[in-house]
Backbone as CSV, one residue per row, in Angstrom:
resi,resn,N_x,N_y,N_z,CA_x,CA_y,CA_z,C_x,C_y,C_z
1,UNK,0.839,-1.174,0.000,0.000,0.000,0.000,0.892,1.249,0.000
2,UNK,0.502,2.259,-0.566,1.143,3.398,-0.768,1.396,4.318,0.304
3,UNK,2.396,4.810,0.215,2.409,5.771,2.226,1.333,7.022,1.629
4,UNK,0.952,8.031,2.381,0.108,9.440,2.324,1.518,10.309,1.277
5,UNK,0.665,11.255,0.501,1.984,11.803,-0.021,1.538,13.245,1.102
6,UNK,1.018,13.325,2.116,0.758,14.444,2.971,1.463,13.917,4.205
7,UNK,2.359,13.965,4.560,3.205,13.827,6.133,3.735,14.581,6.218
8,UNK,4.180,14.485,7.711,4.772,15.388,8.865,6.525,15.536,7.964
9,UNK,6.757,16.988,8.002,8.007,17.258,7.439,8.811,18.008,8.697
10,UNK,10.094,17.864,8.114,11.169,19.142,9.179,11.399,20.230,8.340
11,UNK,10.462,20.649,7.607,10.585,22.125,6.481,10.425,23.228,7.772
12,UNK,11.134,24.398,7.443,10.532,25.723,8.646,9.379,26.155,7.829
13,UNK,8.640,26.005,8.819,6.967,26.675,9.403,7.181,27.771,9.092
14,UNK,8.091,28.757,9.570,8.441,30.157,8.641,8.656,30.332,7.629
15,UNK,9.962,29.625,7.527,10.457,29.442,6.028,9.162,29.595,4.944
16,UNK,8.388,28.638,4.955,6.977,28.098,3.921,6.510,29.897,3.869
17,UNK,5.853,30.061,5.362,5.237,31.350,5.388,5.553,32.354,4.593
18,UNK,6.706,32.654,3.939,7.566,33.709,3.761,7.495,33.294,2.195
19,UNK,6.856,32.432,1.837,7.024,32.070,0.474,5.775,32.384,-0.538
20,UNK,5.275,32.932,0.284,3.400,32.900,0.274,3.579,34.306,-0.748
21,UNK,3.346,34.374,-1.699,3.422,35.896,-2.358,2.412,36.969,-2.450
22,UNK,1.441,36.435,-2.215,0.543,37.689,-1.940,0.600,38.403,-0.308
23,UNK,0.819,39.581,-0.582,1.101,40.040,0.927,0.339,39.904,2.337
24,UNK,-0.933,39.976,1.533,-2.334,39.784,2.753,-2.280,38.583,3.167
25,UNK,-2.638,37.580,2.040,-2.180,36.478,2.224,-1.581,36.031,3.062
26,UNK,0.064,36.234,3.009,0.972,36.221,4.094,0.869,36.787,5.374
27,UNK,0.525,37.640,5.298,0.128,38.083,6.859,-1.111,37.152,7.695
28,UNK,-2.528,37.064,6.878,-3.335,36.310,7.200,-2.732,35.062,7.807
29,UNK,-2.196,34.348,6.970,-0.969,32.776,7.394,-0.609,32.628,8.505
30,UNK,0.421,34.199,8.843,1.354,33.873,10.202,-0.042,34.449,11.443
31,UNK,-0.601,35.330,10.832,-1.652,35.265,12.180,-2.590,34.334,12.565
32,UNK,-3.143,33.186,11.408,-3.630,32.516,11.648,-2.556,31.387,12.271
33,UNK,-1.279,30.936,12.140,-0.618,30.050,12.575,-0.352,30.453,14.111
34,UNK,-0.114,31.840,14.523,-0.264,32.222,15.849,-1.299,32.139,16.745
35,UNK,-2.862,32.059,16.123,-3.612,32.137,16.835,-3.856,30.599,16.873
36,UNK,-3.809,29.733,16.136,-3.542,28.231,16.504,-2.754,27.667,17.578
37,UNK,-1.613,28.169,17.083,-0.820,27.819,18.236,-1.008,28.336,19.718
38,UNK,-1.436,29.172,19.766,-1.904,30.086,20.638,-2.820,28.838,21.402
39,UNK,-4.242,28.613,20.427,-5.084,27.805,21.029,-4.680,26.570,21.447
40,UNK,-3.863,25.791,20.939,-3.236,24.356,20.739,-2.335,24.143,22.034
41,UNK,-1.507,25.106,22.306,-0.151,24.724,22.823,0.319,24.215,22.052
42,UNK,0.442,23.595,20.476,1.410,22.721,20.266,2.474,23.228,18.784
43,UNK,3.272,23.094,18.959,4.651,23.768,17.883,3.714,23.230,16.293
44,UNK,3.566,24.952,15.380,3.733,24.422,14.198,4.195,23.627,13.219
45,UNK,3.800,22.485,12.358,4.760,21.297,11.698,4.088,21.739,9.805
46,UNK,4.955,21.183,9.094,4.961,21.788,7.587,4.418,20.260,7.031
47,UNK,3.238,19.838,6.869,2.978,18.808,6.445,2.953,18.907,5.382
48,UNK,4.020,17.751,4.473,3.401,18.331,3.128,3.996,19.327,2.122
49,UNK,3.437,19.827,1.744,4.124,20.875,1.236,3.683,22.164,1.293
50,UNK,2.357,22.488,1.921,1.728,23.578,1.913,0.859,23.466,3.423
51,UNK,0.538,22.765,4.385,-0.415,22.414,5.316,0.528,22.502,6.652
52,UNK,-0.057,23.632,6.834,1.105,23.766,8.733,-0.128,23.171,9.318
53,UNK,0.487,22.182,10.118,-0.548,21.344,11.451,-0.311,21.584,12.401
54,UNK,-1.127,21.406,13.492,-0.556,21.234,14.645,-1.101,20.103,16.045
55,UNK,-0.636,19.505,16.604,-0.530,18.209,17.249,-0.863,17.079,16.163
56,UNK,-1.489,16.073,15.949,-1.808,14.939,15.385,-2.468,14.284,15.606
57,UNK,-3.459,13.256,15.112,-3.904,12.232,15.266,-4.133,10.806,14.660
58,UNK,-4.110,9.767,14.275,-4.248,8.488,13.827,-5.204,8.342,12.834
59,UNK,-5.814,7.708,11.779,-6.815,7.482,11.255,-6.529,6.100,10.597
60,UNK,-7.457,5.407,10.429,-7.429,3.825,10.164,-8.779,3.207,9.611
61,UNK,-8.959,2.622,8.577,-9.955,2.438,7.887,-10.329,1.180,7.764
62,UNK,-11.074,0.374,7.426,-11.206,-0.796,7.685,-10.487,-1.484,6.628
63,UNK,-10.746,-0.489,5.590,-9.446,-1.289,4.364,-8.226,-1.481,4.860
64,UNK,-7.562,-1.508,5.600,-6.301,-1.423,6.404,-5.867,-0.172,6.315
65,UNK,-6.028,0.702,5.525,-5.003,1.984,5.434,-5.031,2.663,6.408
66,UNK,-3.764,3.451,7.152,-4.035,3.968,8.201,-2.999,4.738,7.740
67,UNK,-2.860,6.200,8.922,-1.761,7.270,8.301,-1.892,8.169,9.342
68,UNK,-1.298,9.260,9.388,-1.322,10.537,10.534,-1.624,11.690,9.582
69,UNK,-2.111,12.889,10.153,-2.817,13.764,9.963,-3.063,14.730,10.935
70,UNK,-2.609,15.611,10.829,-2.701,17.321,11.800,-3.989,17.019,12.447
71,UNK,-3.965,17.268,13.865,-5.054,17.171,14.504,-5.725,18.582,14.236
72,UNK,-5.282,19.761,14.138,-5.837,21.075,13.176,-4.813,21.387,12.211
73,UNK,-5.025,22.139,11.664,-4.190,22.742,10.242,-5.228,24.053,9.297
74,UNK,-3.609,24.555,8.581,-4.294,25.498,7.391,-3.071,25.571,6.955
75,UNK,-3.978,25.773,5.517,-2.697,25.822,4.323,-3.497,27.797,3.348
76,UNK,-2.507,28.226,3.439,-2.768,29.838,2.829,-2.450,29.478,1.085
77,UNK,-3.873,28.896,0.793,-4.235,28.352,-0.741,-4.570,29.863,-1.288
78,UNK,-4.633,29.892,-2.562,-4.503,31.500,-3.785,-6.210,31.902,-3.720
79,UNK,-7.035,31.060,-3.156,-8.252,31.233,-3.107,-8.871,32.000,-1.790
80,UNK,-8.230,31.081,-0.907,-9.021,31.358,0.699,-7.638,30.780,1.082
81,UNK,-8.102,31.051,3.121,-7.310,30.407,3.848,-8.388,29.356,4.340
82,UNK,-7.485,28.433,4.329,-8.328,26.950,4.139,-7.520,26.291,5.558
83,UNK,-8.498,26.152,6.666,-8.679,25.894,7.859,-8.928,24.033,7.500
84,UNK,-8.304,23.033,8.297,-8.645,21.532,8.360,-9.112,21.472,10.014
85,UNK,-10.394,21.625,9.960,-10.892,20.938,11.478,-11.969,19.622,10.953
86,UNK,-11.299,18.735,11.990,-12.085,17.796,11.914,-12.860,17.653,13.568
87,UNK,-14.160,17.244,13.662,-14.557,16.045,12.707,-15.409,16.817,11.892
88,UNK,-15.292,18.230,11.607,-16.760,18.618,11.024,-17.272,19.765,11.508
89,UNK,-18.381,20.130,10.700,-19.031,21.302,11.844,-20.543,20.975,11.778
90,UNK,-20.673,19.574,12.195,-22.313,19.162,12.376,-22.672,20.296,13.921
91,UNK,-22.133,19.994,14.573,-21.944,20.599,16.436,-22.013,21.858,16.426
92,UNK,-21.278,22.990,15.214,-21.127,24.126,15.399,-21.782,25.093,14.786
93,UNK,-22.982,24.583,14.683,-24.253,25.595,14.199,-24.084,27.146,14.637
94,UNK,-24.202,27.349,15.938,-24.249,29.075,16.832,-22.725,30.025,16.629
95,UNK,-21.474,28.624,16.501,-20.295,29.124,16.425,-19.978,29.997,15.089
96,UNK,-20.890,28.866,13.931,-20.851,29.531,12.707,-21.172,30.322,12.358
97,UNK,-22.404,30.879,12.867,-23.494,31.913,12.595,-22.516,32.864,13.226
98,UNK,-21.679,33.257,14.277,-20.885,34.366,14.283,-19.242,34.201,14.084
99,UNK,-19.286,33.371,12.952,-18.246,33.792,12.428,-17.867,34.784,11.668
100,UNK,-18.780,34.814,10.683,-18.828,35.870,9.704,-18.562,35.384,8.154
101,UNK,-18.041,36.039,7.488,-18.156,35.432,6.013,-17.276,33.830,5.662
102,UNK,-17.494,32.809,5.454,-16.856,31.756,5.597,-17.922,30.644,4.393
103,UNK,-17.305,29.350,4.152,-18.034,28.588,3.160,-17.085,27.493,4.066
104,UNK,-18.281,25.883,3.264,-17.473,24.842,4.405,-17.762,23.719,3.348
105,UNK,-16.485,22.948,3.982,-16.573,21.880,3.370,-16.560,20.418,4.026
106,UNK,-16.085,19.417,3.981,-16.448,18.077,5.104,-15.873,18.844,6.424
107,UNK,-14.570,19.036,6.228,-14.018,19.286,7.051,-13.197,20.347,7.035
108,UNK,-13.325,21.031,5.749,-12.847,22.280,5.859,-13.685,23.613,5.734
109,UNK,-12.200,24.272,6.308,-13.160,26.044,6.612,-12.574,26.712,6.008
110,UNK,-13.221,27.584,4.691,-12.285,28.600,4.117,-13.237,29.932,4.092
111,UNK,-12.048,31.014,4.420,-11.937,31.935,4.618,-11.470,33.011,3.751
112,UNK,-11.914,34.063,3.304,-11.061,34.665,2.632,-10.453,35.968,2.741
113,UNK,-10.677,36.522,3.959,-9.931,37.857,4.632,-10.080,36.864,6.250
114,UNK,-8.752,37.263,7.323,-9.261,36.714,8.440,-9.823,37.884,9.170
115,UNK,-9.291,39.003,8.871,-10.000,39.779,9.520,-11.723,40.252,9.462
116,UNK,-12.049,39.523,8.475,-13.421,39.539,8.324,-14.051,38.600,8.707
117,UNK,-13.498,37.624,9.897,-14.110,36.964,11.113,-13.966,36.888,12.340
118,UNK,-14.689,36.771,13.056,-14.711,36.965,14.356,-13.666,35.882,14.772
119,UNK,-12.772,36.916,15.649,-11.458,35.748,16.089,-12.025,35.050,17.189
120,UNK,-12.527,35.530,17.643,-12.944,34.148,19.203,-13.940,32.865,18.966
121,UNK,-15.102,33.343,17.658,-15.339,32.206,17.129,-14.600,31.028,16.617
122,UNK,-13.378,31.749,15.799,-12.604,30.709,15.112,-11.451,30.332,16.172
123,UNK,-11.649,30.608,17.197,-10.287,29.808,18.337,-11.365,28.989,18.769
124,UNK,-12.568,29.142,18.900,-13.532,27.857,19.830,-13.416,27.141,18.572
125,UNK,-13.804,27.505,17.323,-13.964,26.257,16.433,-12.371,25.257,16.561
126,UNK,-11.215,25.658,16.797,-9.953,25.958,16.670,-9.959,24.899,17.783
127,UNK,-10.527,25.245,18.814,-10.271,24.575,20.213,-10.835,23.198,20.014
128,UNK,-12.284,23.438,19.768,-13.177,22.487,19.624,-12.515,20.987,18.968
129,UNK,-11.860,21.186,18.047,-11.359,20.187,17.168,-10.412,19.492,17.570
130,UNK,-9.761,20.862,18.014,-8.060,20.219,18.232,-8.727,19.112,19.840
131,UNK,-9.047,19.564,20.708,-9.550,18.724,21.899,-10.036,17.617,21.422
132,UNK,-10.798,17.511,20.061,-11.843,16.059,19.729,-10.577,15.047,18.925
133,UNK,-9.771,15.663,18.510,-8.929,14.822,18.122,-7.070,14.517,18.139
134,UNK,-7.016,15.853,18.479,-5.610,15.445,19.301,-5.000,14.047,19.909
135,UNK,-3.840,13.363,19.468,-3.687,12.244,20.104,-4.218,10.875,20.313
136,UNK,-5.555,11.214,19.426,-6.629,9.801,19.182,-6.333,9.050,18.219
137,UNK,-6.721,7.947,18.219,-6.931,7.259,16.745,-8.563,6.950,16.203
138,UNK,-8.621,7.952,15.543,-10.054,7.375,14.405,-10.149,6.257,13.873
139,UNK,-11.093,5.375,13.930,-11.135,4.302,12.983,-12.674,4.498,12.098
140,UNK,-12.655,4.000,10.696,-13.738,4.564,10.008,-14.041,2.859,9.257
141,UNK,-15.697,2.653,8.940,-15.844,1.136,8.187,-15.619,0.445,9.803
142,UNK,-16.420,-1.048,9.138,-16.606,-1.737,9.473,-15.796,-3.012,8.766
């Protein structure tokens, strides 16, 4: 079976940041990687080639495949800043409603100014996740 081509790297977390060419962009990045870390306690990691994570968790499928994966993350994509919380935002109905301008996907949150959301919403969503999956192992299938 094939390894993830998305794993944990020793690239600098800055380094990446600094590579980001649109200026807003870049700024958005390192403030969003601060306010993660901020929420997390845990040291930024360069998964990948574009996806700063932070802590980890397990996932395992019944097909056997199993792999690691940022227990939160965002990668500063040319579109939005694209937030990875898992498991979802079935739970975060009230959180969403004051976030402010945002679109969603299974498990992602993109954004496209951060300052055009409410920061304390997005540290509970921030929190929320990282607590549900930090350090666990998911298993998915039967």
């Amino acid at each position: 079976m094939a390894e993830p081509k998305t794993q944990r790297t020793a690239a600098s977390v800055p380094g990446f940041l600094a590579t980001v060419t649109d200026a807003r962009r870049r700024e958005d990045a390192e403030n969003a990687c601060a306010l993660m870390a901020d929420v997390t306690g845990a040291e930024p990691v360069l998964w990948g080639t574009s996806i700063v994570g932070f802590g980890a968790y397990r996932y395992e499928y019944a097909s056997g495949r199993s792999g690691d994966w940022p227990a939160v993350g965002f990668a500063p994509r040319r579109a939005a800043l694209t937030f990875y919380l898992m498991p979802g935002f079935a739970d975060y109905d009230e959180i969403l409603a004051r976030l402010g301008p945002h679109s969603l996907g299974k498990s992602c949150l993109y954004v496209k100014r951060l300052a055009d959301v409410d920061g304390e919403a997005l540290r509970e969503l921030v929190a929320g996740a990282f607590t549900y999956v930090n350090g666990r192992t998911l298993t998915s299938g039967a």
